[in-house]
TISE-269557 format. One record per residue: residue number from 1; residue in one letter; z, x, y of N, C-alpha, C, O in turn. Coordinates in pm, whole numbers, plus 50000, padded with zeros to 5 digits. Atoms other than C-alpha are relative to their C-alpha. Layout:
<vexlos>
<i NUM&aa a&n.Z Z&n.X X&n.Y Y&ca.Z Z&ca.X X&ca.Y Y&c.Z Z&c.X X&c.Y Y&o.Z Z&o.X X&o.Y Y>
...
</vexlos>
This chain:
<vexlos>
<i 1&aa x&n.Z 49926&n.X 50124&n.Y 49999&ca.Z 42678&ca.X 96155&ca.Y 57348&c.Z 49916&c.X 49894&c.Y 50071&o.Z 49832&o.X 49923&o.Y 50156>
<i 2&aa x&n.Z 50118&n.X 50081&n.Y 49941&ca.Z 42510&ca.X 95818&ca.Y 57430&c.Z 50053&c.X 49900&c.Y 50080&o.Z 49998&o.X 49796&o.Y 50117>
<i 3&aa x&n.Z 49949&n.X 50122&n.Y 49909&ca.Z 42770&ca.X 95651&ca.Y 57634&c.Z 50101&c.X 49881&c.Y 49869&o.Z 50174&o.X 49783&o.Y 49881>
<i 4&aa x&n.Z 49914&n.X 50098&n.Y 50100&ca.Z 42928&ca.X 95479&ca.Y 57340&c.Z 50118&c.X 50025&c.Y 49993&o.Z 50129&o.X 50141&o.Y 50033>
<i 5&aa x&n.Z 49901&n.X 49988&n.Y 50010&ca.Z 43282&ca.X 95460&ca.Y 57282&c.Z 50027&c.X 50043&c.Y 49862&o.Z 49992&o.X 49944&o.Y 49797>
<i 6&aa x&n.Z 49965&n.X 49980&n.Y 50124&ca.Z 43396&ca.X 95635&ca.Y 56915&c.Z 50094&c.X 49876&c.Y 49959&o.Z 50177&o.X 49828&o.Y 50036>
<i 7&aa x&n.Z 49916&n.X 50058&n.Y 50055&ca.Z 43555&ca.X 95413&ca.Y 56701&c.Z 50155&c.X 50084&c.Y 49953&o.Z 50183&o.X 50202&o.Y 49931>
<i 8&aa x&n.Z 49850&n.X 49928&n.Y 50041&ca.Z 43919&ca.X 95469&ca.Y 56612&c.Z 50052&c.X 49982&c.Y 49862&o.Z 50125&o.X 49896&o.Y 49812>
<i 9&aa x&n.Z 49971&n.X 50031&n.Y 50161&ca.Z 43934&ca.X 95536&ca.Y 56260&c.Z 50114&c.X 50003&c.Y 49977&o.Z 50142&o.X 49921&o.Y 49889>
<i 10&aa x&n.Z 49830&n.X 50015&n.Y 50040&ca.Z 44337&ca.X 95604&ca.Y 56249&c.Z 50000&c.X 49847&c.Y 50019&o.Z 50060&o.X 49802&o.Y 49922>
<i 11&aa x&n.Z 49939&n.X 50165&n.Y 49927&ca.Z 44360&ca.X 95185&ca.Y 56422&c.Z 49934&c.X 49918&c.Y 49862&o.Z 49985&o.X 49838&o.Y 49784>
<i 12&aa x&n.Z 50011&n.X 50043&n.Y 50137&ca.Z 44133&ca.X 95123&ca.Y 56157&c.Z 50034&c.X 50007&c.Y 49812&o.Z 50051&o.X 49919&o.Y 49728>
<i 13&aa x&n.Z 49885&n.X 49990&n.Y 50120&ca.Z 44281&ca.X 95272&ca.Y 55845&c.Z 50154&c.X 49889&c.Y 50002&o.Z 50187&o.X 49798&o.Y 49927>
<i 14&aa x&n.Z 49853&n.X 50084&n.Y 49978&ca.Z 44622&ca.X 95114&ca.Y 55942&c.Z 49979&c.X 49873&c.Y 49971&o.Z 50033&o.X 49813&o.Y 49878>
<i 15&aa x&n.Z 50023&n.X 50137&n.Y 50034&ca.Z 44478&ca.X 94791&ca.Y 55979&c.Z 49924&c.X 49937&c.Y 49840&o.Z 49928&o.X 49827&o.Y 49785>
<i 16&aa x&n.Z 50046&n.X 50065&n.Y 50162&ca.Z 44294&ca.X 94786&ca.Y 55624&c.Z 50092&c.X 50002&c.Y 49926&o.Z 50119&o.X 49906&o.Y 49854>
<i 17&aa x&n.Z 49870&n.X 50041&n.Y 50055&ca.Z 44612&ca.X 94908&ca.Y 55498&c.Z 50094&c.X 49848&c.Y 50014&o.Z 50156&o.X 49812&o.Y 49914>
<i 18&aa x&n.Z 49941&n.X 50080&n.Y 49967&ca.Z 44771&ca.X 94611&ca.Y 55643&c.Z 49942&c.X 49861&c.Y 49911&o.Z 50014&o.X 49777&o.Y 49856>
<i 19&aa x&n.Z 50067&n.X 50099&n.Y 50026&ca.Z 44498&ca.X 94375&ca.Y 55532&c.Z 50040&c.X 50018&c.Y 49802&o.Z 50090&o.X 49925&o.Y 49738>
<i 20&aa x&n.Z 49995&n.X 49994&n.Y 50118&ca.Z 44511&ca.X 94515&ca.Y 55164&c.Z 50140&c.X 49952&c.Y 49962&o.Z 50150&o.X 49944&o.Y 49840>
<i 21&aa x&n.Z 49897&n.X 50074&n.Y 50084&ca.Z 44854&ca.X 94363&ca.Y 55102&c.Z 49961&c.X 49860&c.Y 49939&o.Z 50025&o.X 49813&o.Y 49845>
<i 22&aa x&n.Z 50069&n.X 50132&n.Y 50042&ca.Z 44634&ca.X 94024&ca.Y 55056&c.Z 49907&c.X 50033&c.Y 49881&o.Z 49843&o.X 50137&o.Y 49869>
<i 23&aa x&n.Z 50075&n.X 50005&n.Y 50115&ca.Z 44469&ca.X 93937&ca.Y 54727&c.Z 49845&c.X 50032&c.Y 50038&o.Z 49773&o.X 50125&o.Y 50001>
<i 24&aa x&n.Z 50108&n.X 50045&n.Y 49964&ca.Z 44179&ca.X 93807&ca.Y 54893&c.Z 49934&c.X 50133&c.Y 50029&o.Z 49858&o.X 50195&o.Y 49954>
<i 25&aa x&n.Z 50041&n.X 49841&n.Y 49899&ca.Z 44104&ca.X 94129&ca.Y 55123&c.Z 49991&c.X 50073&c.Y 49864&o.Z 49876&o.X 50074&o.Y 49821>
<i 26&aa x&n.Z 50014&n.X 49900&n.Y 50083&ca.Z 44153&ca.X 94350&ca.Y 54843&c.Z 49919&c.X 50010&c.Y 49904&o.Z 49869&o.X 50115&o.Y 49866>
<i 27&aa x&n.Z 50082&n.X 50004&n.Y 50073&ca.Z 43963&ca.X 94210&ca.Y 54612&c.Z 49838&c.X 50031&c.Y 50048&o.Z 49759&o.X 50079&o.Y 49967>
<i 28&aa x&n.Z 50066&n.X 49944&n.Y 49933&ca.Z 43693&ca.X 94265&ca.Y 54864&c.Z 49947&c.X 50182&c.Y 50032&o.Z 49843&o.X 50247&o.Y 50043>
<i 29&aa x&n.Z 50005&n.X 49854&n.Y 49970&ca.Z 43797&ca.X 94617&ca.Y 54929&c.Z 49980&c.X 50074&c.Y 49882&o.Z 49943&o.X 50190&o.Y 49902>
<i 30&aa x&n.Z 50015&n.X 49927&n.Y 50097&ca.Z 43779&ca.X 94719&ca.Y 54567&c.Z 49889&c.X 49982&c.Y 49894&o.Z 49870&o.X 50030&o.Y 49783>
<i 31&aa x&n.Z 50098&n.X 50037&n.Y 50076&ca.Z 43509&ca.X 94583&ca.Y 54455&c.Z 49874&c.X 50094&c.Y 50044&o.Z 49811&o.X 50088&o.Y 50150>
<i 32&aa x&n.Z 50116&n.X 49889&n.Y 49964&ca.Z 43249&ca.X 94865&ca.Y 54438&c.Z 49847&c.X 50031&c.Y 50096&o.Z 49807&o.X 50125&o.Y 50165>
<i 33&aa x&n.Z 50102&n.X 49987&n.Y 49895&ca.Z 42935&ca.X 94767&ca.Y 54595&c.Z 50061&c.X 49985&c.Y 50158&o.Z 50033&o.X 50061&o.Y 50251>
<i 34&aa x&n.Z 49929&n.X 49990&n.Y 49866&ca.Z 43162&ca.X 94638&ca.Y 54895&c.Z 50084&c.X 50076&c.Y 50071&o.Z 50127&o.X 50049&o.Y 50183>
<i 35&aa x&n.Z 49944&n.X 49891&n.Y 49958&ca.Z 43325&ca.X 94918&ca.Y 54945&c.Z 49940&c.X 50084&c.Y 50090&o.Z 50015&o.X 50115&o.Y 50183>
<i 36&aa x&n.Z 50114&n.X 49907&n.Y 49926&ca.Z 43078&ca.X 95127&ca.Y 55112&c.Z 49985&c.X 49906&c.Y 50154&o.Z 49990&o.X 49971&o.Y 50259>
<i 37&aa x&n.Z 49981&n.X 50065&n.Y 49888&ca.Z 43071&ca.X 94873&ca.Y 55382&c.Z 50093&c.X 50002&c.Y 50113&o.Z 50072&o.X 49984&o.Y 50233>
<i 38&aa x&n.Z 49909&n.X 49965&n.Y 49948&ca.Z 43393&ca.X 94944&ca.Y 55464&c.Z 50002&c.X 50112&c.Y 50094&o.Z 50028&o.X 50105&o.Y 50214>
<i 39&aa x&n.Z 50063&n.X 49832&n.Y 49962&ca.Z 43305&ca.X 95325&ca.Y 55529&c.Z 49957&c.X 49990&c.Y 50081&o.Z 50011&o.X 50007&o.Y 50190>
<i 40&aa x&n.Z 50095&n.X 49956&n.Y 49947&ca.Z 43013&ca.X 95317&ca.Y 55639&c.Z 49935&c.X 49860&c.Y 50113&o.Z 49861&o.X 49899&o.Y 50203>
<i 41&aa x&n.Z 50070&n.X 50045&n.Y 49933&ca.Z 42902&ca.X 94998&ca.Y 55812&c.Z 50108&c.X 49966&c.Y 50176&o.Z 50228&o.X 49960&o.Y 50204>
<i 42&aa x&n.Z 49909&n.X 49985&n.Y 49847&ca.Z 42979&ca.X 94966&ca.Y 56215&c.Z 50070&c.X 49869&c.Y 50012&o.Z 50192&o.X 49852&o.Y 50021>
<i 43&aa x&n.Z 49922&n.X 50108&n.Y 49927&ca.Z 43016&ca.X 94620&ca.Y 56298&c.Z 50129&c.X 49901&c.Y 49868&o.Z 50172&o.X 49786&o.Y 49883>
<i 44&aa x&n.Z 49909&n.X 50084&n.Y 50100&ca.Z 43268&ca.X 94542&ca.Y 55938&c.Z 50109&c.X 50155&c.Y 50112&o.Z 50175&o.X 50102&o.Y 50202>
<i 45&aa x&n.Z 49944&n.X 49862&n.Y 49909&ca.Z 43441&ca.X 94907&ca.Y 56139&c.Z 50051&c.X 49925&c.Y 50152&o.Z 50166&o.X 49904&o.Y 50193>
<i 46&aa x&n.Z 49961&n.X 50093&n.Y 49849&ca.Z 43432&ca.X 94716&ca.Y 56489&c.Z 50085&c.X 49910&c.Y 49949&o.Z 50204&o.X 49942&o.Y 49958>
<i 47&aa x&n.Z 49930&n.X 50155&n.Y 50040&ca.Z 43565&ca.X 94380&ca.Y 56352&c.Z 50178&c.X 50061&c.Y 49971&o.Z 50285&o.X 50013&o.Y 50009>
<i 48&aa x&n.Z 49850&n.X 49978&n.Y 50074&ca.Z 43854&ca.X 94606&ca.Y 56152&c.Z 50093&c.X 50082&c.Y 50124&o.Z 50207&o.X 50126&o.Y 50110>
<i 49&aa x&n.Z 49944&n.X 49949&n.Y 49958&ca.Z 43912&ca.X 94745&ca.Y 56448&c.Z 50118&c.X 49974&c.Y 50108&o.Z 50218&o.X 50036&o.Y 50144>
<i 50&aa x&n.Z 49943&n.X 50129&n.Y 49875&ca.Z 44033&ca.X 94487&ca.Y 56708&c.Z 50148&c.X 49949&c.Y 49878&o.Z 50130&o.X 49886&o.Y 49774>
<i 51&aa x&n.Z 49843&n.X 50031&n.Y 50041&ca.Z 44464&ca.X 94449&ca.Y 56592&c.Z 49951&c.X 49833&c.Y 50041&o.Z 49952&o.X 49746&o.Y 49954>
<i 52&aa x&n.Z 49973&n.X 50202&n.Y 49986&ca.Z 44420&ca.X 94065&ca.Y 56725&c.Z 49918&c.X 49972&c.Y 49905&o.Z 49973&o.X 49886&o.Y 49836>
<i 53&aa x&n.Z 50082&n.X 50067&n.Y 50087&ca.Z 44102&ca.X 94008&ca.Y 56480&c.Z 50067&c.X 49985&c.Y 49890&o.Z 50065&o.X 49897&o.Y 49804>
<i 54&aa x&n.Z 49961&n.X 49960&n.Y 50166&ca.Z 44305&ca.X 94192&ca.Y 56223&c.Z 50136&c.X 49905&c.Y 49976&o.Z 50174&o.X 49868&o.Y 49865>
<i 55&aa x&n.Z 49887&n.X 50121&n.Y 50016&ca.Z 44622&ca.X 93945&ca.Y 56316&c.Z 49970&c.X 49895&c.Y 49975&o.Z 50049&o.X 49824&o.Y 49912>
<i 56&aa x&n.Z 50077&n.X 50154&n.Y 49999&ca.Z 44389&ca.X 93636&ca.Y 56332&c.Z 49991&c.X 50019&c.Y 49838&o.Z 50067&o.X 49956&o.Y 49765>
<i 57&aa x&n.Z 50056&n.X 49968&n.Y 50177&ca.Z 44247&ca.X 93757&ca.Y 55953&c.Z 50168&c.X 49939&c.Y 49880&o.Z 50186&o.X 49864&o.Y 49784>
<i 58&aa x&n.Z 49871&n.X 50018&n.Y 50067&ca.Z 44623&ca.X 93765&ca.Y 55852&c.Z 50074&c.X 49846&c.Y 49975&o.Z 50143&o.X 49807&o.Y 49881>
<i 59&aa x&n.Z 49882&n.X 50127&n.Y 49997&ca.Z 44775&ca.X 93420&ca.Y 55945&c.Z 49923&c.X 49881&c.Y 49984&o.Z 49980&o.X 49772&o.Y 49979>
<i 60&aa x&n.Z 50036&n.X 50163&n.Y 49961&ca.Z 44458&ca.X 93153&ca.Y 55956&c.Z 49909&c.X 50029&c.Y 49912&o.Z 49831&o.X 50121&o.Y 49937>
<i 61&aa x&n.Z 50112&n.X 50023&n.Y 50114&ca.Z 44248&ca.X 93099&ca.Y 55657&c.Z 49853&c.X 50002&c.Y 50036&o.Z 49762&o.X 50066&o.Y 49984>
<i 62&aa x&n.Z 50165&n.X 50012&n.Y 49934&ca.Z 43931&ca.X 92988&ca.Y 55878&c.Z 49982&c.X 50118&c.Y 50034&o.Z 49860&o.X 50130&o.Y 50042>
<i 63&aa x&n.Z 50064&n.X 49838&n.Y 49933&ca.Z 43910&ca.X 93387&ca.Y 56010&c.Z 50008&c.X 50043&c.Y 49881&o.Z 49895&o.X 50092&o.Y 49884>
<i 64&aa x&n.Z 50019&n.X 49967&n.Y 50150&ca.Z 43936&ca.X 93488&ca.Y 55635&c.Z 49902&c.X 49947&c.Y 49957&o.Z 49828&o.X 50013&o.Y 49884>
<i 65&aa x&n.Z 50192&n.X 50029&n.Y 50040&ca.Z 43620&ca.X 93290&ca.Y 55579&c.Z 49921&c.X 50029&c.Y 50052&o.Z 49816&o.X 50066&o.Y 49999>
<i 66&aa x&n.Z 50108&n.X 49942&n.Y 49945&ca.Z 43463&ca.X 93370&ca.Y 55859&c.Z 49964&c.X 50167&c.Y 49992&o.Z 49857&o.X 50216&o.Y 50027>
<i 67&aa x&n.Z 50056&n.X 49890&n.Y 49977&ca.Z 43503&ca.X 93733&ca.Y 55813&c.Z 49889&c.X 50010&c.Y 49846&o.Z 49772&o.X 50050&o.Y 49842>
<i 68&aa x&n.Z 50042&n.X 50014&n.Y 50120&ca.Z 43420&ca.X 93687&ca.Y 55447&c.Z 49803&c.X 49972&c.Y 49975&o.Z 49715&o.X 50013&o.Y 49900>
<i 69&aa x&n.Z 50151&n.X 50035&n.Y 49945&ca.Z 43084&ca.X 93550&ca.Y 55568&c.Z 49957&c.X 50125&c.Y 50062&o.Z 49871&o.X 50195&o.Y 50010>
<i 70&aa x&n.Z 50079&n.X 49899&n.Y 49918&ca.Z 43005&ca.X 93800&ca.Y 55796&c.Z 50014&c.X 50130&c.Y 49892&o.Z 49921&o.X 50211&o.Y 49892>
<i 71&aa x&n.Z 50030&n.X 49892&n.Y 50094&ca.Z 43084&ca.X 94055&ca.Y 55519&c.Z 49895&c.X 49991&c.Y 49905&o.Z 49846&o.X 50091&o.Y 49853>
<i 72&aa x&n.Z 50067&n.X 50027&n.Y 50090&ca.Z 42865&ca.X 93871&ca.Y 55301&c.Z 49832&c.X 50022&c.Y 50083&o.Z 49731&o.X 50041&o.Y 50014>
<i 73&aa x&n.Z 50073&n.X 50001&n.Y 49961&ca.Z 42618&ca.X 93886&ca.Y 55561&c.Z 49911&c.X 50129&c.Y 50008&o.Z 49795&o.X 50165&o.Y 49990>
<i 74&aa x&n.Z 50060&n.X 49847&n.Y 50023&ca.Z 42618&ca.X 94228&ca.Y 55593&c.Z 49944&c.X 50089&c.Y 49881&o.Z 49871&o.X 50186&o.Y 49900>
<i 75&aa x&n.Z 50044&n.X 49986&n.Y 50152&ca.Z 42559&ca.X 94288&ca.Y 55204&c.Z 49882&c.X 49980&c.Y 50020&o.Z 49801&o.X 50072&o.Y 50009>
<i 76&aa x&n.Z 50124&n.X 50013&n.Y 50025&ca.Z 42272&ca.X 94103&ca.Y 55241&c.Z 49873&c.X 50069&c.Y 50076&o.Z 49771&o.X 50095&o.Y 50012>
<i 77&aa x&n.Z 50072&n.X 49895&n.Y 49994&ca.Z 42084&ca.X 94307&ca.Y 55462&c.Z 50035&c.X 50111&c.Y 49963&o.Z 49925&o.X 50163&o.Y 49978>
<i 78&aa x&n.Z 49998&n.X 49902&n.Y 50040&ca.Z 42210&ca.X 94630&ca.Y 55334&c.Z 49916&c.X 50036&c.Y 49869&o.Z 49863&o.X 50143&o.Y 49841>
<i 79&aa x&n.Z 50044&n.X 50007&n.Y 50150&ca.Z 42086&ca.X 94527&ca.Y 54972&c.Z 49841&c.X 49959&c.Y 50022&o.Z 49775&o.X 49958&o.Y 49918>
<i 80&aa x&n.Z 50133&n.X 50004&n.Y 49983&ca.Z 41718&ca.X 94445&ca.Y 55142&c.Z 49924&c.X 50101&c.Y 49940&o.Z 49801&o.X 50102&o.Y 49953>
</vexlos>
């Protein structure tokens, strides 16, 4: 162990569930290459993991772009 804290994949499941009632989100989540991001990358995992980010995501359009960005961000180095 390296001193890191595990992520909490049950806090996160729940919360993508939560998120997938939105068009937006989902269309995200099902769209195949972005999917894997979900899984597998840490800091889209961190972000989903924080309940206030995932409340902010829910109610204010500007945190729906910004995550949208940062997901897009992460694509782009993965696809390097």
């Amino acid at each position: 162990m390296d001193g890191r804290a595990a992520l909490d994949t049950k806090k996160i499941d729940n919360n993508i569930k939560k998120l997938r009632m939105y068009p937006w989100f989902n269309e995200l989540y099902e769209h195949e290459e972005h999917h894997r991001s979900f899984v597998a990358n840490i800091k889209v995992r961190k972000y989903l993991e924080s309940s206030i980010r995932v409340s902010r995501l829910l109610n204010k359009e500007r945190e729906q772009k910004r995550f949208i960005r940062m997901f897009e961000e992460v694509e782009q180095v993965r696809n390097k």
